[in-house]
C-alpha positions in Angstrom: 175.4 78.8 136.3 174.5 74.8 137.2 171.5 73.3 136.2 171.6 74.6 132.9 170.8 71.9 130.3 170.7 71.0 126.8 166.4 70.2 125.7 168.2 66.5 124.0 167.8 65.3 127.6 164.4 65.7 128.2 162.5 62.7 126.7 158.8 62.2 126.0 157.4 58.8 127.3 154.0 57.0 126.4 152.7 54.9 129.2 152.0 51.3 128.1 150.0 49.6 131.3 152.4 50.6 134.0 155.9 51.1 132.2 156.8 54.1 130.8 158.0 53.5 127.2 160.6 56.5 125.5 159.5 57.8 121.8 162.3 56.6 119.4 163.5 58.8 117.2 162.2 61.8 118.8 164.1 65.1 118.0 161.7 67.9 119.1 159.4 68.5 121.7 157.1 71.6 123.3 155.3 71.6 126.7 152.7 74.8 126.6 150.6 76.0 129.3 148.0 78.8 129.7 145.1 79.8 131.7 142.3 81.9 130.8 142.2 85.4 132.7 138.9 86.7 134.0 137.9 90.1 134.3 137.2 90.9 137.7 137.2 94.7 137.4 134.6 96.9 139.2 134.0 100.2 139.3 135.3 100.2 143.3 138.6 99.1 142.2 141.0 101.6 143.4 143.2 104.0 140.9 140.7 102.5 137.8 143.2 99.8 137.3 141.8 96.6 135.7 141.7 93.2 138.0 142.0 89.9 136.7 142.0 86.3 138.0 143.0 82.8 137.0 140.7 80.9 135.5 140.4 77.5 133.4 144.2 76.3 132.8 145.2 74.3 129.8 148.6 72.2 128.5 149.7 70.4 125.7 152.6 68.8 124.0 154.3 68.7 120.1 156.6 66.2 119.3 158.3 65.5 115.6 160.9 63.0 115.2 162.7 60.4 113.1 160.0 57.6 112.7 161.0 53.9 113.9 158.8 51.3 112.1 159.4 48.8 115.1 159.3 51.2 118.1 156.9 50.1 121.1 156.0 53.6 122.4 155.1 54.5 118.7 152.7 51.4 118.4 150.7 52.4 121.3 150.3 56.2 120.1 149.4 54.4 116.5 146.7 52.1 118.3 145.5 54.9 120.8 144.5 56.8 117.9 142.9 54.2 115.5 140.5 53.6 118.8 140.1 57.3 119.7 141.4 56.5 123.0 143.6 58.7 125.1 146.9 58.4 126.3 149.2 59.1 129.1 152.5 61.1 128.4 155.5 62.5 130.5 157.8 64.8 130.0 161.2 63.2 131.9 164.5 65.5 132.9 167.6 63.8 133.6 166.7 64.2 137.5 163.9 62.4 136.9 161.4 65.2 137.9 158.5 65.1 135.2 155.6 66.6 133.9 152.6 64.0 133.3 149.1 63.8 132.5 146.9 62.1 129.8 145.9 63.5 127.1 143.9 63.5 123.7 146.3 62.9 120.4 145.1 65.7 117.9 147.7 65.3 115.5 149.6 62.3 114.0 151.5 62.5 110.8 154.2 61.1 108.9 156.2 63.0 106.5 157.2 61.0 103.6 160.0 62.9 101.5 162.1 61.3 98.6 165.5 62.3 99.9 165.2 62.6 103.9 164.2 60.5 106.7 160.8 59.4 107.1 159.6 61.9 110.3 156.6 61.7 112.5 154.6 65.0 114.1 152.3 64.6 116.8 150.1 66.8 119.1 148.6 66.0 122.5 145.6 68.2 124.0 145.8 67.6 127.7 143.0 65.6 129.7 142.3 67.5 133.3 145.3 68.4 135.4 149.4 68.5 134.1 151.5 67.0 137.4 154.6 68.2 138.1 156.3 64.7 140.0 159.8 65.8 141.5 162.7 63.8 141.1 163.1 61.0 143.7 
């Protein structure tokens, strides 16, 4: 089947004033999305059979990675965090459809082993609404 495709060629990006800047380094990443469901079951509903709509809808994004000590997109993340500021990310496919939206880092570590590469894990909460831009 076409269109199938390997996840090593979707990359995360961190916006830096207008330019989108790739993570380095980055080996992993996980876009999840949810909405709550709201019981709208009555006693009128027909055959007893529970309703439910959509309500609130949430997203966020995990990355780990090989850390790059001189890597732009890191910096930002790094200074973004020290000033409890938010962030915008995308998701990029090789198209060049995307999923964007800015978001609240919740988690930024470093791993620090004696016999492996020094790694980075990070966690984004989204901020309001996850776009889905098409490719051009």
């Amino acid at each position: 089947m076409a269109g199938k495709m390997t996840g090593m060629k979707v990359k995360l990006y961190v916006m830096d004033a207008a330019t989108g800047k790739v993570l380095a380094g980055q080996k992993n990443a996980s876009l999840s999305r949810s909405a709550e469901s709201i019981d709208a079951t009555s006693k009128d509903n027909v055959g007893y059979w529970k309703e439910a709509i959509a309500g609130f809808k949430e997203w966020s994004v995990d990355a780990d990675g090989a850390y790059v000590e001189s890597d732009e997109a890191f910096g930002v993340l790094e200074a973004a965090f020290l000033n409890s500021e938010n962030v915008d990310i995308y998701l990029e496919f090789p198209s060049g459809a995307r999923y964007e939206g800015n978001a609240t880092i919740t988690d930024f570590s470093l791993e620090l082993p004696f016999d492996d590469l020094v790694s980075y894990g990070l966690s984004f909460q989204g901020n309001g609404a996850l776009a889905l831009v098409p490719a051009v």
